[in-house]
MARTORDREN-798939 format. One record per residue: x, y, z of N, C-alpha, C in turn; residue number from 1; residue in three letters. Coordinates in steps of 0.1 Angstrom, whole numbers, m for minus. Example, Ala and Ser with C-alpha at 12.3 -4.5 7.8 and 13.67 -1.06 7.14 Angstrom:
% MARTORDREN-798939
PT   n_x   n_y   n_z  ca_x  ca_y  ca_z   c_x   c_y   c_z resi resn
PT   132   m57    78   123   m45    78   132   m33    78    1  Ala
PT   128   m22    71   137   m11    71   129     0    79    2  Ser
END
This chain:
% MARTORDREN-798939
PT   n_x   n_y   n_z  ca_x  ca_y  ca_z   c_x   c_y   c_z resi resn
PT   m25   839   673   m35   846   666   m49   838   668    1  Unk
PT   m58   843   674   m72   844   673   m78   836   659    2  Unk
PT   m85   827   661   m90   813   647   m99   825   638    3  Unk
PT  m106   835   646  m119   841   640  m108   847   628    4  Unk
PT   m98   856   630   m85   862   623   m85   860   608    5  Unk
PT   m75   846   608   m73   838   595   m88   835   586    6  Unk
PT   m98   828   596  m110   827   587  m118   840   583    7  Unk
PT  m120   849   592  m127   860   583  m119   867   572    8  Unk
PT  m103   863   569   m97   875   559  m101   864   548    9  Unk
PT  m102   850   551  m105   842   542  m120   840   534   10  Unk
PT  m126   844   544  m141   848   542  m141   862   528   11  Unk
PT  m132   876   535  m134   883   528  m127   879   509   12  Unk
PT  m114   874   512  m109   873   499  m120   859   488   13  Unk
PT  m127   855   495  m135   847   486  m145   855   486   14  Unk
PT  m150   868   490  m161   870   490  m159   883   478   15  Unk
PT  m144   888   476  m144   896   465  m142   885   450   16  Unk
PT  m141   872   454  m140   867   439  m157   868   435   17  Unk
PT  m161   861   446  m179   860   443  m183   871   437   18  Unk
PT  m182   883   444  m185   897   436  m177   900   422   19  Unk
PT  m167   897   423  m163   896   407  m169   889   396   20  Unk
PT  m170   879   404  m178   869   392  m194   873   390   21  Unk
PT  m199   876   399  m217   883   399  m216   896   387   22  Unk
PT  m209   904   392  m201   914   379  m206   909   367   23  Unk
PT  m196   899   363  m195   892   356  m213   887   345   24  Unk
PT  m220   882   357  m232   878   354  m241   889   352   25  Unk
PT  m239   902   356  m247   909   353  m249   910   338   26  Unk
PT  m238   909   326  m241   909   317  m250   898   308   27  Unk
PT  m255   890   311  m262   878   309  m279   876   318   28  Unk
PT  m273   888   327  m290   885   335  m292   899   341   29  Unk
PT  m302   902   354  m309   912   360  m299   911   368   30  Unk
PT  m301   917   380  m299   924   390  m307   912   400   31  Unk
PT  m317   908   400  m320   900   407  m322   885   405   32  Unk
PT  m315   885   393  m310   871   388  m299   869   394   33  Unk
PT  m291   878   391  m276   879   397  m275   879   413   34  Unk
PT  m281   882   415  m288   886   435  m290   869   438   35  Unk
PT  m296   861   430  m304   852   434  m293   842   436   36  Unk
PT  m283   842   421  m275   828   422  m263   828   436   37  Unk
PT  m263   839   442  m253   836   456  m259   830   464   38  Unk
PT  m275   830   463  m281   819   477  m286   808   465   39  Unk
PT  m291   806   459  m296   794   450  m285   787   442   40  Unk
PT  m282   789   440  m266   780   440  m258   776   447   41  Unk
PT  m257   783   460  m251   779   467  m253   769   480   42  Unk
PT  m266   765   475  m274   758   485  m268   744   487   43  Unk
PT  m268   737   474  m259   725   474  m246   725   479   44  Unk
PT  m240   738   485  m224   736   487  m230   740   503   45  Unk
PT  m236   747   507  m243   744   523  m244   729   528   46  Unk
PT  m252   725   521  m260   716   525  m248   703   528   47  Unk
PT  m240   703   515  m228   694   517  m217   698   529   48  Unk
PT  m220   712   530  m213   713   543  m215   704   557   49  Unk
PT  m227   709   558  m233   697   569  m236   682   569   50  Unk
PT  m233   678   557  m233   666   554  m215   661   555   51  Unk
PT  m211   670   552  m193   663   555  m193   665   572   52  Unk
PT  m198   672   575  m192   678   591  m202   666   597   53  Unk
PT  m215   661   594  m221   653   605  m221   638   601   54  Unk
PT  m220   631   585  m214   623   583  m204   620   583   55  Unk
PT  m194   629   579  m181   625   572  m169   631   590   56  Unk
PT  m173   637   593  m167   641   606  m173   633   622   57  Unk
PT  m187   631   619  m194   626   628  m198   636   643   58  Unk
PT  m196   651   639  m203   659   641  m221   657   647   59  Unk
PT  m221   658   658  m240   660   660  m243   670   653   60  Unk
PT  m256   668   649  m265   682   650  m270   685   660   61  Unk
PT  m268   703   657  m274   708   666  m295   706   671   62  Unk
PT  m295   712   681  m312   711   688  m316   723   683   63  Unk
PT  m325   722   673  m331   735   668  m343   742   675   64  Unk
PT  m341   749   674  m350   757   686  m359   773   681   65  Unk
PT  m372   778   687  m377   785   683  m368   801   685   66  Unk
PT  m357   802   692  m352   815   690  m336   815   679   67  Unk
PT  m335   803   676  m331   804   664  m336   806   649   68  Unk
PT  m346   801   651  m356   804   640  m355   820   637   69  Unk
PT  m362   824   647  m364   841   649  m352   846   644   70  Unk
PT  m343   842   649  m331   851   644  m326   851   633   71  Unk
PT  m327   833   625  m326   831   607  m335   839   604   72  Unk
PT  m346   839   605  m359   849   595  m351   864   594   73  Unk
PT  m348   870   607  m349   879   607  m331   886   597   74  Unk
PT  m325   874   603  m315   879   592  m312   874   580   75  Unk
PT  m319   865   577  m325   864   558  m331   874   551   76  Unk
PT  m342   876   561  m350   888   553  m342   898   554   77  Unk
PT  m336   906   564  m327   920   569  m316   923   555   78  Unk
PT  m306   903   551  m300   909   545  m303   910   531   79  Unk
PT  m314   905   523  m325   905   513  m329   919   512   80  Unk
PT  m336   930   518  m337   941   523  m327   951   521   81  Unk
PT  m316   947   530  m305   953   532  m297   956   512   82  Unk
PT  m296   943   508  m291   942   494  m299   949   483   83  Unk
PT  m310   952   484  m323   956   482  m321   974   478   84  Unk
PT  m318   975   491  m315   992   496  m303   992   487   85  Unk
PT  m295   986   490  m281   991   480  m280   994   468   86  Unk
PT  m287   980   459  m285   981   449  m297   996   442   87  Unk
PT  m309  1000   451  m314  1009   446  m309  1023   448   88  Unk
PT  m298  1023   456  m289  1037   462  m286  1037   445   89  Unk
PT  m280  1032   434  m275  1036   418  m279  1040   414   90  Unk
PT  m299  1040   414  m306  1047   407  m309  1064   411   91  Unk
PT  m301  1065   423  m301  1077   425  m288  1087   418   92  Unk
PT  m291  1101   412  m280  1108   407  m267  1109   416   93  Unk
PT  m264  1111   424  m258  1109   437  m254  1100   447   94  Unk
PT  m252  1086   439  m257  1079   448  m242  1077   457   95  Unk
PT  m231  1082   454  m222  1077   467  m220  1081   474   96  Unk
PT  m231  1093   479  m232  1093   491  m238  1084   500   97  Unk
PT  m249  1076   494  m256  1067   499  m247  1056   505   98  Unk
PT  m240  1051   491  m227  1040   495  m220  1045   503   99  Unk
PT  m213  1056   505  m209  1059   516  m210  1054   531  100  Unk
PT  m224  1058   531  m236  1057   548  m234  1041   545  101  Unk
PT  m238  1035   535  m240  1023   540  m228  1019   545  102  Unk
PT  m216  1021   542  m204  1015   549  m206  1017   561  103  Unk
PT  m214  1024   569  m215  1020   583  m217  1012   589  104  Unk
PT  m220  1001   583  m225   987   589  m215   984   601  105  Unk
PT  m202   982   604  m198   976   616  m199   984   628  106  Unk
PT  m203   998   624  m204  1007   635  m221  1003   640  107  Unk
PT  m229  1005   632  m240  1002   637  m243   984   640  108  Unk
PT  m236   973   634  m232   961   643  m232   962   660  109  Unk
PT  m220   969   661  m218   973   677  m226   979   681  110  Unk
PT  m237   986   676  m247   991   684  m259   981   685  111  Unk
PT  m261   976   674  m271   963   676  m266   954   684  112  Unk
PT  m252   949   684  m247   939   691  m253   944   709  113  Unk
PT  m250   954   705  m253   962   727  m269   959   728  114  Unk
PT  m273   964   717  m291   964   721  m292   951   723  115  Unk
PT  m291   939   714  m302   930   710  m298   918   720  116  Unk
PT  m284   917   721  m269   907   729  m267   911   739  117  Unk
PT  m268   928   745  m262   930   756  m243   931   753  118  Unk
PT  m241   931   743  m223   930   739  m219   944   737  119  Unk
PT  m209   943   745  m202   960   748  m191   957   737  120  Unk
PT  m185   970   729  m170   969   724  m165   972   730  121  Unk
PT  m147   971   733  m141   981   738  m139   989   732  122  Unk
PT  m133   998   739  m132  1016   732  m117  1016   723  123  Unk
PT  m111  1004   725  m102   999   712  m107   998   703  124  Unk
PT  m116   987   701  m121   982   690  m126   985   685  125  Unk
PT  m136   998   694  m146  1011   685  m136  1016   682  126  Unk
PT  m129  1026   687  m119  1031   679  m113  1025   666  127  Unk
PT  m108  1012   664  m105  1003   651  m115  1010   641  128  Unk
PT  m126   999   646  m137  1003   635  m140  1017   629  129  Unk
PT  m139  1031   637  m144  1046   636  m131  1047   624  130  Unk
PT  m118  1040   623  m108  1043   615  m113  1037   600  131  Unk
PT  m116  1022   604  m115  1014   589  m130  1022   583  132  Unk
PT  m139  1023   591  m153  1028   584  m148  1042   573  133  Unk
PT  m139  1053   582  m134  1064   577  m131  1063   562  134  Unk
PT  m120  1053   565  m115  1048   556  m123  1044   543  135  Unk
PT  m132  1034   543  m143  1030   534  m151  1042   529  136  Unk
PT  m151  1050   539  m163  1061   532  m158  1068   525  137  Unk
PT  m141  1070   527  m131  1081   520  m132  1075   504  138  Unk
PT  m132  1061   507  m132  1058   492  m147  1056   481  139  Unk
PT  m152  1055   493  m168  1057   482  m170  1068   478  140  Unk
PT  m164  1080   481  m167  1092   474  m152  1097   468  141  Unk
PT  m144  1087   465  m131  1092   461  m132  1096   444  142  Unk
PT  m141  1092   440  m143  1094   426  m155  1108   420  143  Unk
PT  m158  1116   431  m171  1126   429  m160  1137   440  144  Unk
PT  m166  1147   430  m163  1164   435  m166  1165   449  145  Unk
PT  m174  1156   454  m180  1160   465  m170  1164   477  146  Unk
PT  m172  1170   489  m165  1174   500  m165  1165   512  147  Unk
PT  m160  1167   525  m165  1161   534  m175  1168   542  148  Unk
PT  m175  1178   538  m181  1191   544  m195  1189   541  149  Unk
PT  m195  1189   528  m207  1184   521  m211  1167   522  150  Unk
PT  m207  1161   523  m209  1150   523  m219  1147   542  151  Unk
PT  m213  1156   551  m219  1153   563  m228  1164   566  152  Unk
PT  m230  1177   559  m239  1181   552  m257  1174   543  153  Unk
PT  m252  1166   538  m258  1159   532  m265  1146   536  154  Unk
PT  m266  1140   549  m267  1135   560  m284  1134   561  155  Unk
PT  m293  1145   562  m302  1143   561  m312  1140   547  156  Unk
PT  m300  1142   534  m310  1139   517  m313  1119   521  157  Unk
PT  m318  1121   510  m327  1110   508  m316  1097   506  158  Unk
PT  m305  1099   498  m298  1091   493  m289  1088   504  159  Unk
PT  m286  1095   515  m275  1092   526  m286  1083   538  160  Unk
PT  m298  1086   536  m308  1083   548  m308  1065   541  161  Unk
PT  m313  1068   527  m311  1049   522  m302  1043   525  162  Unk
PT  m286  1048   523  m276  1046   526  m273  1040   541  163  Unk
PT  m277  1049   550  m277  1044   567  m289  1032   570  164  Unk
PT  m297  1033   560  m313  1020   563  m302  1007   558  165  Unk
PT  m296  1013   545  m288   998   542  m278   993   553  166  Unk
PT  m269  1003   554  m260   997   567  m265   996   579  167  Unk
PT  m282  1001   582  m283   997   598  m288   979   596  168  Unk
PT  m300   980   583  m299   966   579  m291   951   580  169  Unk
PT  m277   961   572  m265   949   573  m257   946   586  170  Unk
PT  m258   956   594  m260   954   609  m264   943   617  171  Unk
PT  m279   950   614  m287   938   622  m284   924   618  172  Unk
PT  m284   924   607  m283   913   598  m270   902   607  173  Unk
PT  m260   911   606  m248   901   613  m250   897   626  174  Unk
PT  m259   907   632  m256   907   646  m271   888   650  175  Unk
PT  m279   893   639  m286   886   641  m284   866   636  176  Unk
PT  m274   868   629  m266   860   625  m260   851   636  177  Unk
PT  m250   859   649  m244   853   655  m254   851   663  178  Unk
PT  m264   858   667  m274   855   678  m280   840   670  179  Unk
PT  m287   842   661  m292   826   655  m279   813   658  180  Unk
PT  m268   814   651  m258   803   657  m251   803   675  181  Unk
PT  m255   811   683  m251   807   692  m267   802   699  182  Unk
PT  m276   804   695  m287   799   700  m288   786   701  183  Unk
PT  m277   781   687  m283   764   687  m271   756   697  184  Unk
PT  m261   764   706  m254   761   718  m246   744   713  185  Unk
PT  m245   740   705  m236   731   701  m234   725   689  186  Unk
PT  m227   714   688  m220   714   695  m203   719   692  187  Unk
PT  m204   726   684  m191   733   681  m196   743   672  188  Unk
PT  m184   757   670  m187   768   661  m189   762   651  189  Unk
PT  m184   753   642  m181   749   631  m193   741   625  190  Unk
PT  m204   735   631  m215   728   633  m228   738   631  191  Unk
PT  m223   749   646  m235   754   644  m235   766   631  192  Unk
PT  m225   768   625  m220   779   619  m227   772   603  193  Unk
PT  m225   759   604  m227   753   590  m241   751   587  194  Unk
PT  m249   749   600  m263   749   602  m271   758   597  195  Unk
PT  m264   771   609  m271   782   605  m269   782   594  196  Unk
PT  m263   785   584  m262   787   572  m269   782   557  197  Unk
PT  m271   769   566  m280   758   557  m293   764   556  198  Unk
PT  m303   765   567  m307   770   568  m315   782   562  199  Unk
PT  m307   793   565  m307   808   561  m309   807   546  200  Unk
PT  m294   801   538  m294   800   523  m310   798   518  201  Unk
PT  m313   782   524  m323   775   517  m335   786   520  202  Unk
PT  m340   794   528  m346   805   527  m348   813   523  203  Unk
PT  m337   821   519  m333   831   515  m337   826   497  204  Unk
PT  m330   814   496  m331   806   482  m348   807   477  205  Unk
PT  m357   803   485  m369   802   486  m378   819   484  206  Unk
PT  m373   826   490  m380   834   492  m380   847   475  207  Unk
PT  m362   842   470  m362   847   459  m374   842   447  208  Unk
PT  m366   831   449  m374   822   435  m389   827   435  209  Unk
PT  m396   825   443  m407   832   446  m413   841   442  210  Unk
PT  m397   854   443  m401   866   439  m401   867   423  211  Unk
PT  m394   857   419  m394   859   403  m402   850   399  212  Unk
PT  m406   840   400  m420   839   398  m430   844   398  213  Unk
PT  m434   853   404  m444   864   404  m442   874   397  214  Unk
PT  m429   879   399  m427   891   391  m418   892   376  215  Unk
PT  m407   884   376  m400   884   367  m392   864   362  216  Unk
PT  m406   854   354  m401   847   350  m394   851   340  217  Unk
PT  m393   859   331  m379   852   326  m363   854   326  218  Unk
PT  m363   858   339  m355   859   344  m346   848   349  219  Unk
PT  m357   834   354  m353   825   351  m345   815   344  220  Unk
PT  m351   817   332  m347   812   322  m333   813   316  221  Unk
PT  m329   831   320  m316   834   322  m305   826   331  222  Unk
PT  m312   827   341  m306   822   350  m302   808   348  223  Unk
PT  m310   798   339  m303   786   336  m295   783   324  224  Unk
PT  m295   792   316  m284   796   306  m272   798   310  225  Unk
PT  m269   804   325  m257   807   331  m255   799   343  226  Unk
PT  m257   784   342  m257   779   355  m240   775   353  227  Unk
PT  m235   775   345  m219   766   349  m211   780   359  228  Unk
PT  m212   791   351  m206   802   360  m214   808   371  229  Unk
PT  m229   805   376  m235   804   384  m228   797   394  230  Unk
PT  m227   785   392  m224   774   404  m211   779   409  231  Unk
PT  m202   786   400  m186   788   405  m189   803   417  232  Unk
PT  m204   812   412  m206   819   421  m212   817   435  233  Unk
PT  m219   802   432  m227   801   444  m211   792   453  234  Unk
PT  m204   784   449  m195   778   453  m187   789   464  235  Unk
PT  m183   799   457  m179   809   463  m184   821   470  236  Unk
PT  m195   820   471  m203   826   480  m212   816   489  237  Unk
PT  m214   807   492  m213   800   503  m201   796   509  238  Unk
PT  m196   794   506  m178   791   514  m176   802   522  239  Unk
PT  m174   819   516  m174   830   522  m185   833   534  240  Unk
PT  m193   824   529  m206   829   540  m202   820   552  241  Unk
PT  m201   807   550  m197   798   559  m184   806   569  242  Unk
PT  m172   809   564  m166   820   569  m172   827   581  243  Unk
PT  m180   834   568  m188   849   580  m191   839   592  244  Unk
PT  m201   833   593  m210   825   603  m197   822   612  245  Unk
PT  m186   813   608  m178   811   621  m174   812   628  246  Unk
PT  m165   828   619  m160   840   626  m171   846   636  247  Unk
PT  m187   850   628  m192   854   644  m199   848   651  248  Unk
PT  m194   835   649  m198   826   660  m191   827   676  249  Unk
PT  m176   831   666  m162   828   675  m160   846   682  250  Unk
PT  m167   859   677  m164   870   677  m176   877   675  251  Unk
PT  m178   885   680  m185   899   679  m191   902   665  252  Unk
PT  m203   904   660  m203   909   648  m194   918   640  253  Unk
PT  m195   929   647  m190   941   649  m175   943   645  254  Unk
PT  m170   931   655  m155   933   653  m153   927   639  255  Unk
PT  m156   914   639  m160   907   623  m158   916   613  256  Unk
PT  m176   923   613  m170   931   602  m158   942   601  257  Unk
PT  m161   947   610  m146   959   606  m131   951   602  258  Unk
PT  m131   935   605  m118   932   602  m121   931   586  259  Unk
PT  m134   924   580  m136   922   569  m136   930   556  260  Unk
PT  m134   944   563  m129   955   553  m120   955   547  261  Unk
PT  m109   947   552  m100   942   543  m101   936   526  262  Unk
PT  m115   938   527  m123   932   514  m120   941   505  263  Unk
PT  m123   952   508  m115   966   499  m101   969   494  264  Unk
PT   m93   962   507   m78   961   498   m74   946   488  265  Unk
PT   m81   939   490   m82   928   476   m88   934   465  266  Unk
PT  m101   937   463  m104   946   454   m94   957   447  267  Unk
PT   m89   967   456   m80   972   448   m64   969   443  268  Unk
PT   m62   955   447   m52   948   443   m57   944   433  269  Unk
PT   m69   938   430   m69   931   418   m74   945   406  270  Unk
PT   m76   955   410   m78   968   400   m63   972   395  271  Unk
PT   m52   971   401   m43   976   404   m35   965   395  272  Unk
PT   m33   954   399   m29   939   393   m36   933   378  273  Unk
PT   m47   929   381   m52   928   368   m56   940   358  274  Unk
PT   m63   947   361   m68   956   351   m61   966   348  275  Unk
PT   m48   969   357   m38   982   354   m43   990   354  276  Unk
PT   m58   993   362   m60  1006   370   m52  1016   374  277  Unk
PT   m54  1025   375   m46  1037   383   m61  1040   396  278  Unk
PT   m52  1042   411   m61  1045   421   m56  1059   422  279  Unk
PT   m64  1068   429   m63  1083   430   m62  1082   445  280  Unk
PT   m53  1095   450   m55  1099   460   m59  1093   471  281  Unk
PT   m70  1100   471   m80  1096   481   m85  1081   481  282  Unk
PT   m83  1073   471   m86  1058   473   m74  1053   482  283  Unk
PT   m61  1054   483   m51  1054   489   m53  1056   501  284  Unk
PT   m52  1069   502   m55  1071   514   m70  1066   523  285  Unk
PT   m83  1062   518   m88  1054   522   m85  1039   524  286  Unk
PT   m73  1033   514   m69  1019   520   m58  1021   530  287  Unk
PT   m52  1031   533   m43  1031   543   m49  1034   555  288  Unk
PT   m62  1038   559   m71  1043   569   m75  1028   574  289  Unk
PT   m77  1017   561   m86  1006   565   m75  1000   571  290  Unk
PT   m64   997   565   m55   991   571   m46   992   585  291  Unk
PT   m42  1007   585   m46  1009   598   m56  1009   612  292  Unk
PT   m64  1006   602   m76  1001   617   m79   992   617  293  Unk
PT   m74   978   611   m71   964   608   m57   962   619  294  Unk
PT   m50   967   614   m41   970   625   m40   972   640  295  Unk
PT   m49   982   642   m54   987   654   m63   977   659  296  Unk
PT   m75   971   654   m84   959   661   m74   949   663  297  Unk
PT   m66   943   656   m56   934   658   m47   935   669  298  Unk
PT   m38   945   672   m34   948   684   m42   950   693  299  Unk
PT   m58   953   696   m65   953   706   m68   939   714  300  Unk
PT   m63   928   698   m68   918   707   m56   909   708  301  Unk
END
């Protein structure tokens, strides 16, 4: 088995605790409080990253360079943006159709990966992804009257068009991701994976804080009321990110994400397990779609 494999399912299953616990925080803060503590919290567990791997491993750092730069900005800000779009798809009456489109992200990955990298998929691996995406969309609308008929009908309203800006966003975002870590060319994935990352966070960290200074101090204030379950979110959402970075360091955006859909059948294990949820139909049959094309990218490679 392929290293990218084990770490990105590991990536995803820590990345549904993170979102559980942000859940969690919503009730104690905003939306962009809650937004904030996965990069501002989690700065100190970056940072220690790179400090175990170049002290404690004796790891170089990598040679930072101006087309790494370019490609952190661009996928800090992209996935700021990107999160942006999403969370405003709710305020729309309709919005799963929106969530829907945005699950397009790994399909549109592979298309940025071609533009921006010159990286072709194979017609496996597109194939993979055209299943698990299926899959995901089946279940963002598993809960609304809606059709499929209607739903691809609905392609050009407003809420499907945000929907596609979010996933071409979260796209670029990944694709720009591996482009920034392979830029800094050493001296191992795991180096430059922890770099980039350092990095990105502490920007991303910056660019928030910023925003709520201007617009919404007391928001702040919240936010330090809830730092003990903060930290357990930024813990777990830099670890996952660290993940992401490796994996596409070591792999394709594209393929990355479509394996990381798997994110959706932990989620509904823990709906199913903890909460004694009942899933319908069509959520089933959307996790059997993902899994199957989890399946299918894995035998491709």
């Amino acid at each position: 088995m392929e290293l990218w494999i084990p770490i990105t399912i590991a990536a995803a299953f820590l990345q549904n605790i993170r979102s559980a616990m942000q859940k969690h925080l919503k009730g104690v803060m905003g939306t962009t409080g809650a937004t904030f503590v996965r990069f501002g919290f989690g700065v100190p567990f970056a940072l220690v990253f790179v400090a175990m791997l170049h002290l404690g491993a004796g790891h170089a750092l990598p040679r930072l360079n101006a087309t790494f730069f370019a490609w952190m900005l661009v996928g800090g800000l992209g996935q700021i943006a990107a999160t942006f779009l999403l969370i405003h798809l709710f305020s729309f009456r309709n919005f799963a159709v929106g969530t829907a489109y945005s699950r397009t992200e790994p399909a549109q990955a592979a298309l940025f990966g071609l533009i921006f990298l010159g990286e072709k998929v194979s017609a496996g691996a597109l194939a993979a992804i055209g299943v698990s995406v299926f899959g995901v969309m089946l279940i963002s609308v598993a809960h609304t009257p809606l059709s499929w008929r209607a739903l691809f009908a609905s392609l050009a309203g407003r809420n499907a068009l945000v929907g596609l800006a979010s996933g071409a966003l979260f796209g670029i975002t990944a694709v720009a991701y591996r482009a920034a870590s392979l830029a800094l060319g050493g001296p191992n994935f795991i180096m430059q994976a922890a770099v980039t990352l350092a990095w990105v966070i502490v920007f991303q960290s910056l660019v928030m804080a910023l925003w709520m200074l201007w617009q919404d101090r007391a928001e702040i204030g919240r936010i330090r009321k809830a730092w003990k379950p903060a930290l357990v979110v930024g813990l777990a959402g830099a670890t996952a990110s660290f993940g992401w970075f490796m994996a596409m360091t070591l792999q394709q955006a594209a393929v990355v994400k479509a394996l990381a859909q798997v994110e959706m059948i932990f989620t509904f294990a823990s709906t199913v397990y903890f909460f004694r949820e009942r899933i319908n139909l069509m959520e089933t049959a959307g996790c059997l779609l993902i899994v199957a094309g989890i399946l299918l990218l894995l035998a491709m490679g």
